[in-house]
VOKE-166076 format. One record per residue (C-alpha): residue in one letter; chain; x, y, z. Coordinates in steps of 0.2 Angstrom, whole numbers, plus 5000, padded with zeros to 4 digits. Layout:
// residues N
{node 'A'; 'A'; {X; Y; Z}}
...
END
This chain:
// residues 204
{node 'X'; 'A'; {5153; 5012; 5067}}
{node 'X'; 'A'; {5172; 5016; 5069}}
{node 'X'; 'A'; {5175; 5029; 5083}}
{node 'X'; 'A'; {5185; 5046; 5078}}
{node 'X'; 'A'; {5200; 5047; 5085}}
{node 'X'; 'A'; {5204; 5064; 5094}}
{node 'X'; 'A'; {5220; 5066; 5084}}
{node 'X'; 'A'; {5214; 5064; 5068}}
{node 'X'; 'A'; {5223; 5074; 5055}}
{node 'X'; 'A'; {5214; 5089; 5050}}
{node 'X'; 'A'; {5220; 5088; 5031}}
{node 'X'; 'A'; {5207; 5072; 5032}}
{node 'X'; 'A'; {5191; 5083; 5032}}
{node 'X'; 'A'; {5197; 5095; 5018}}
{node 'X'; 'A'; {5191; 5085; 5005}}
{node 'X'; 'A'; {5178; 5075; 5017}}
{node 'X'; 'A'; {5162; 5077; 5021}}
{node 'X'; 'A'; {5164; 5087; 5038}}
{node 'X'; 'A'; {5147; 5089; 5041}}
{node 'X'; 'A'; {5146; 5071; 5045}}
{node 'X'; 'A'; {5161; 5070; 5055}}
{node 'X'; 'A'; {5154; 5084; 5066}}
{node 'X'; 'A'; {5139; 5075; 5069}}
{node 'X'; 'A'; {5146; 5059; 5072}}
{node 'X'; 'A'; {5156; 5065; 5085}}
{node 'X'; 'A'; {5143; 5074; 5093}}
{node 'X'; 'A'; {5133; 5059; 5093}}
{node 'X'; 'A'; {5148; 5051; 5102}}
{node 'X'; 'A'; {5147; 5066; 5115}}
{node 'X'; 'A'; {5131; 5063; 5117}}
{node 'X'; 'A'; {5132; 5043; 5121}}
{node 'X'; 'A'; {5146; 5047; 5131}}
{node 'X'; 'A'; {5138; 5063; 5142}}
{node 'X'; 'A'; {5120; 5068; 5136}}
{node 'X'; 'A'; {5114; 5080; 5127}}
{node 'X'; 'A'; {5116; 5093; 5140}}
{node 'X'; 'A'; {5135; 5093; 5145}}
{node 'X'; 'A'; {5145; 5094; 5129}}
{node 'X'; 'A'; {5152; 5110; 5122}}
{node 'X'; 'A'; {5152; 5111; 5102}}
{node 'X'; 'A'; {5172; 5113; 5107}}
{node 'X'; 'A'; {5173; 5097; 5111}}
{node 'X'; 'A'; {5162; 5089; 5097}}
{node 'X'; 'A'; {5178; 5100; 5085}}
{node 'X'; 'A'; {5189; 5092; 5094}}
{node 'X'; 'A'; {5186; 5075; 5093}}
{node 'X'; 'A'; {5181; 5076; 5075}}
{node 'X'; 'A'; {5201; 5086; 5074}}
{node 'X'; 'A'; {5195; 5100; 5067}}
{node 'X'; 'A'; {5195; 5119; 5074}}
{node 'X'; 'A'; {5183; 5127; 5086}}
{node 'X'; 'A'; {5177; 5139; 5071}}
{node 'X'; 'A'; {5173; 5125; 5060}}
{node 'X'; 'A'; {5156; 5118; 5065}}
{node 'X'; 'A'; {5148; 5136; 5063}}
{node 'X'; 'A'; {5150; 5133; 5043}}
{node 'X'; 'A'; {5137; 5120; 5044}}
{node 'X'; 'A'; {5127; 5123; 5061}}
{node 'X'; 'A'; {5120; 5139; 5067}}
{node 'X'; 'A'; {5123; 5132; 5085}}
{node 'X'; 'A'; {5123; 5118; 5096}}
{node 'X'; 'A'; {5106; 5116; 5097}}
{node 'X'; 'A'; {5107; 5112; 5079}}
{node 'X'; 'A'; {5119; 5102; 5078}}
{node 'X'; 'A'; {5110; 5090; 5092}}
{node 'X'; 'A'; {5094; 5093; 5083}}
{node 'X'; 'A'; {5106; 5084; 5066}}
{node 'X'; 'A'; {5110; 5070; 5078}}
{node 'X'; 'A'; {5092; 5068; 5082}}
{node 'X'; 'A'; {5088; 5067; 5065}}
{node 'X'; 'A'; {5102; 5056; 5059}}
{node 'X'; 'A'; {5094; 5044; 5072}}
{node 'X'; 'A'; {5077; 5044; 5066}}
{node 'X'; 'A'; {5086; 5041; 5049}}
{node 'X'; 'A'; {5097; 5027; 5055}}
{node 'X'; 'A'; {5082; 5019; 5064}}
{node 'X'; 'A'; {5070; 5019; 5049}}
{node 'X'; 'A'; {5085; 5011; 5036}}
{node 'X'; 'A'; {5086; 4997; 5047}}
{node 'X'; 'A'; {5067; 4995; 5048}}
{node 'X'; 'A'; {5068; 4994; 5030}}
{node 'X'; 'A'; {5083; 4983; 5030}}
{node 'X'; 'A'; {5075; 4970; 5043}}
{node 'X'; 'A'; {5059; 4969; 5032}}
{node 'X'; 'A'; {5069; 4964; 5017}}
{node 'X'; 'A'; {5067; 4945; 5014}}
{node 'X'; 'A'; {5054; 4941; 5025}}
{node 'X'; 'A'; {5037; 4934; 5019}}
{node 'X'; 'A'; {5024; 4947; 5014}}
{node 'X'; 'A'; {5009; 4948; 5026}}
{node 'X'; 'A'; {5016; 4938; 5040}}
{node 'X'; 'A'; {5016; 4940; 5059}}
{node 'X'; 'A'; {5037; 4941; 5057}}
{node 'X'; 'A'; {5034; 4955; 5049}}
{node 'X'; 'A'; {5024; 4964; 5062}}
{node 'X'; 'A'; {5036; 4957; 5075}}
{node 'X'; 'A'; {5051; 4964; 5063}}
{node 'X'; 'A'; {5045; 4983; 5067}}
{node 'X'; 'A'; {5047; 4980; 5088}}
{node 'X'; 'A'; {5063; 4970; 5086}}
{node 'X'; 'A'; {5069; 4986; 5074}}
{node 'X'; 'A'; {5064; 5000; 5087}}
{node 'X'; 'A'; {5070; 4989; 5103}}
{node 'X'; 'A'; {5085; 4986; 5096}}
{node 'X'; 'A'; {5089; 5003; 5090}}
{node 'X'; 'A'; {5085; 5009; 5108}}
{node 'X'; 'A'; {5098; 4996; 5115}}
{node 'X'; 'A'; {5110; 4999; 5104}}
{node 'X'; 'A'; {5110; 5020; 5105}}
{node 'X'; 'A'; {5101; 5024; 5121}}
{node 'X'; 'A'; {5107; 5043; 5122}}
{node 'X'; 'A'; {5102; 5047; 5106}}
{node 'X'; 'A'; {5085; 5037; 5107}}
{node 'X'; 'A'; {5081; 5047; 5122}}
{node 'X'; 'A'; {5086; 5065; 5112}}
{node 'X'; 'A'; {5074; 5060; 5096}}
{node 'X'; 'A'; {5061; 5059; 5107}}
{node 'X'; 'A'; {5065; 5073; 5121}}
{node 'X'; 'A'; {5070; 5087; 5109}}
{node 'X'; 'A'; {5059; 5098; 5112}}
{node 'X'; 'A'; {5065; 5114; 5108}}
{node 'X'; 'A'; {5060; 5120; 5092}}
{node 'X'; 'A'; {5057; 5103; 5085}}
{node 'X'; 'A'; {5040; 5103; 5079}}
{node 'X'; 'A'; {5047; 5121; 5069}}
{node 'X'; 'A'; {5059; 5108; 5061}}
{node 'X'; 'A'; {5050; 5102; 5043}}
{node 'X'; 'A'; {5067; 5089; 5043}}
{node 'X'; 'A'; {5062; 5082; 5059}}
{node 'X'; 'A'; {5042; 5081; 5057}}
{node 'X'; 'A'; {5045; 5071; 5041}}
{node 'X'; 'A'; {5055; 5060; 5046}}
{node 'X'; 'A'; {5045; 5058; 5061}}
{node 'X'; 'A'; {5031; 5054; 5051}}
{node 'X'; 'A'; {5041; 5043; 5037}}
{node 'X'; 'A'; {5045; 5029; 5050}}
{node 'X'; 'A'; {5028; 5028; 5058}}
{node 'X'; 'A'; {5021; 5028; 5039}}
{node 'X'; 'A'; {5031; 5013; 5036}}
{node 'X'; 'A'; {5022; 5006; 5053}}
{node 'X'; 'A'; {5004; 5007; 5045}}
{node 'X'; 'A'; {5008; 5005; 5027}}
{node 'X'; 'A'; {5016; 4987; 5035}}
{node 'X'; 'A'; {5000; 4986; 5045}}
{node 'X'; 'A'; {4990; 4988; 5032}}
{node 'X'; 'A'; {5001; 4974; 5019}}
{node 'X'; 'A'; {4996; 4962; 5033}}
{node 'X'; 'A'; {4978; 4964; 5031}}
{node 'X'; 'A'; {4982; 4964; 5012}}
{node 'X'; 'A'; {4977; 4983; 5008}}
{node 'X'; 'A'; {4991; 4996; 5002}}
{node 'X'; 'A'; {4978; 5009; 5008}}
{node 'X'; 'A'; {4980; 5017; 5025}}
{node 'X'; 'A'; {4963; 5016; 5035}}
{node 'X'; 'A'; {4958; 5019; 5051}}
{node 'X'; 'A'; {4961; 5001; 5056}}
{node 'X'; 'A'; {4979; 5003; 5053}}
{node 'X'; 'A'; {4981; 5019; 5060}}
{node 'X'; 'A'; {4975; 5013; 5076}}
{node 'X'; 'A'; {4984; 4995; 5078}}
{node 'X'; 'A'; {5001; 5006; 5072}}
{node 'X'; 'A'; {4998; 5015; 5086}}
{node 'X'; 'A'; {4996; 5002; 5095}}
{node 'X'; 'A'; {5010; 4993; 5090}}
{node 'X'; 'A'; {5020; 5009; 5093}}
{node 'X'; 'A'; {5012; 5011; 5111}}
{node 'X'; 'A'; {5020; 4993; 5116}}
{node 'X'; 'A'; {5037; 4995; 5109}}
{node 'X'; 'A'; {5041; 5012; 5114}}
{node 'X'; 'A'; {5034; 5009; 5133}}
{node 'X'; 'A'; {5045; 4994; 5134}}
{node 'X'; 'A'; {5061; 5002; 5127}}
{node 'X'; 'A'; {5059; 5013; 5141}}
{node 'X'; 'A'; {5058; 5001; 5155}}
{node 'X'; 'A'; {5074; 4990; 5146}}
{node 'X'; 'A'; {5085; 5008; 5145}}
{node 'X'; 'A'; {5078; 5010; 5165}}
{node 'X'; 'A'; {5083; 4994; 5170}}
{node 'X'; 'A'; {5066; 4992; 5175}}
{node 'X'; 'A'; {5065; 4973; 5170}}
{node 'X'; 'A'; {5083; 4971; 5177}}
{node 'X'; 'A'; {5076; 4964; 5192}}
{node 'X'; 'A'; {5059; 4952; 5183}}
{node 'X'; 'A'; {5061; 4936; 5178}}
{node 'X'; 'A'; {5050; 4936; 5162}}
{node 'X'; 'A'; {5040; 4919; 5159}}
{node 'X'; 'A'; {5043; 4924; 5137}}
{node 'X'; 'A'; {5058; 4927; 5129}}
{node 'X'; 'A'; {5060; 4946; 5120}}
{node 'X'; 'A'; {5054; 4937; 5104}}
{node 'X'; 'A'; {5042; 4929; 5110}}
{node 'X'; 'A'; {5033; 4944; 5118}}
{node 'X'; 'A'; {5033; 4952; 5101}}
{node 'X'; 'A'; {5025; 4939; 5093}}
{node 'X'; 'A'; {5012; 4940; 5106}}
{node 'X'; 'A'; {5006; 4957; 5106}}
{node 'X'; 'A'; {5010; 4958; 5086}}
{node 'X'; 'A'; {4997; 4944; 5085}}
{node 'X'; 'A'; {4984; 4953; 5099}}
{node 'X'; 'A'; {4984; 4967; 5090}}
{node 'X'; 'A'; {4980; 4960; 5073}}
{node 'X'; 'A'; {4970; 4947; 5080}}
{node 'X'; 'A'; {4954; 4955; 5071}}
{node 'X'; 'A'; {4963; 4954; 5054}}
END
């Protein structure tokens, strides 16, 4: 993804979509600082328009990070869709895809992968933000349940998604902390999630 430059010429957004450009450069911000220490000033700035601007599409900053948030969640689930494409249907690659997918995503955007999960204000009033919520861990068990050769959702599924989820998520977290930093693993990345992807569907 390109990065906006500060002096970007105003005229360019007249006919653009602005929308995007402000949340792109909030998410930039937001990389950059956090969440917490950017003004919406700054995130007009960068995308070269005026101060006034982003309150023609944001009510305020909260919800303009709450656009990032979801842009996120979008991002994440395309390329979890993207990933899958290609690869042999009811296969362990596939279960490994969904880790590899969410890891990676963490890896490549920590900032905004820690703000779609710690956004907590208001978020569970935002209908935008519950779906999509719910479309990407949808696409966990309907995958889940492909392996076992079912397009029904059952309990089963439910559970080993959620176990699934449980491991990836956990060690996102320790990778952005710089928790493994200092561990010398005896399995590659891959290798791991191979592992639990066949543990967890060991039953199947």
């Amino acid at each position: 993804m390109n990065d906006l430059k500060k002096d970007a010429p105003r005229e360019r957004y007249h006919h653009g979509d602005l929308r995007t450009q402000l949340i792109e450069a909030t998410r930039q911000l937001i990389e950059q600082k956090g969440p917490d220490h950017f003004s919406v000033a700054e995130a007009s700035r960068l995308a070269g328009v005026s101060s006034a601007a982003p309150y023609k599409h944001f009510k305020d900053k909260d919800d303009l990070v709450r656009a990032v948030a979801l842009g996120g969640m979008r991002r994440q689930h395309d390329q979890l869709i993207e990933e899958l494409d290609g690869l042999p249907p009811q296969s362990l690659d596939r279960i490994s895809a969904l880790g590899r997918v969410y890891i990676r995503f963490a890896l490549s955007e920590p900032a905004v992968f820690r703000l779609m999960f710690g956004l907590s204000k208001d978020h569970n009033e935002d209908d935008a933000l519950v779906q999509q919520g719910e479309n990407m861990f949808g696409a966990v068990k309907a995958e889940v349940a492909r392996y076992r050769g079912s397009d029904v959702i059952e309990e089963i599924d439910e559970k080993r998604a959620f176990q699934l989820w449980s491991f990836v998520h956990g060690l996102s977290f320790l990778l952005l902390d710089g928790k493994l930093t200092q561990m010398e693993l005896p399995v590659s990345l891959d290798e791991m999630l191979d592992d639990i992807g066949r543990r967890v569907m060991q039953d199947v």
